[in-house]
C-alpha angles and dihedrals in degrees: 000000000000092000092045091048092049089048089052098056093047087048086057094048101053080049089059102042076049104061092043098044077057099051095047097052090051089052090054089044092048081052101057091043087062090050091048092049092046081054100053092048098052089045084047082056105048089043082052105041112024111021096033082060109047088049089054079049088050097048091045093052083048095052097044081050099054102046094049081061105049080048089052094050093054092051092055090044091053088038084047087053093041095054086050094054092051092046086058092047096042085048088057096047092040086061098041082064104042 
């Protein structure tokens, strides 16, 4: 009976180291959930506030760009027709004088 008592003993004492070992170890893993979470929520910021916005920047710029270009464009298109026009006129008069 001695045997069984002391075995028993040691059995509720490993029970015990268990549980708090448990506990212990969900404490540790509570803790770094939170700091996961904390994590998350600064990354969720800075995607919201600082990178959101430059990409809005960046599509803007894009969009100026590009339609100073497509105005550009035009331009060149109404200066190409213009410079036609005057050839042809220079080459008449050219062959009225000559």
């Amino acid at each position: 009976m001695e045997n069984n008592e002391l075995l028993s003993q040691v059995l509720a004492a490993m029970q015990e180291q268990t549980a708090m070992m448990t506990k212990m170890m969900q404490e540790q893993v509570d803790l770094l959930r939170e700091e996961i979470a904390a994590s998350e929520t600064r990354i969720n910021l800075k995607i919201e506030n600082e990178i959101s916005r430059k990409i809005e920047s960046l599509f803007d710029g894009y969009k100026l760009t590009h339609e100073k270009q497509w105005e550009l464009e035009r331009q060149a298109g109404h200066l190409q027709s213009q410079i036609e026009d005057l050839q042809a006129r220079v080459a008449t008069l050219e062959s009225k004088i000559a």
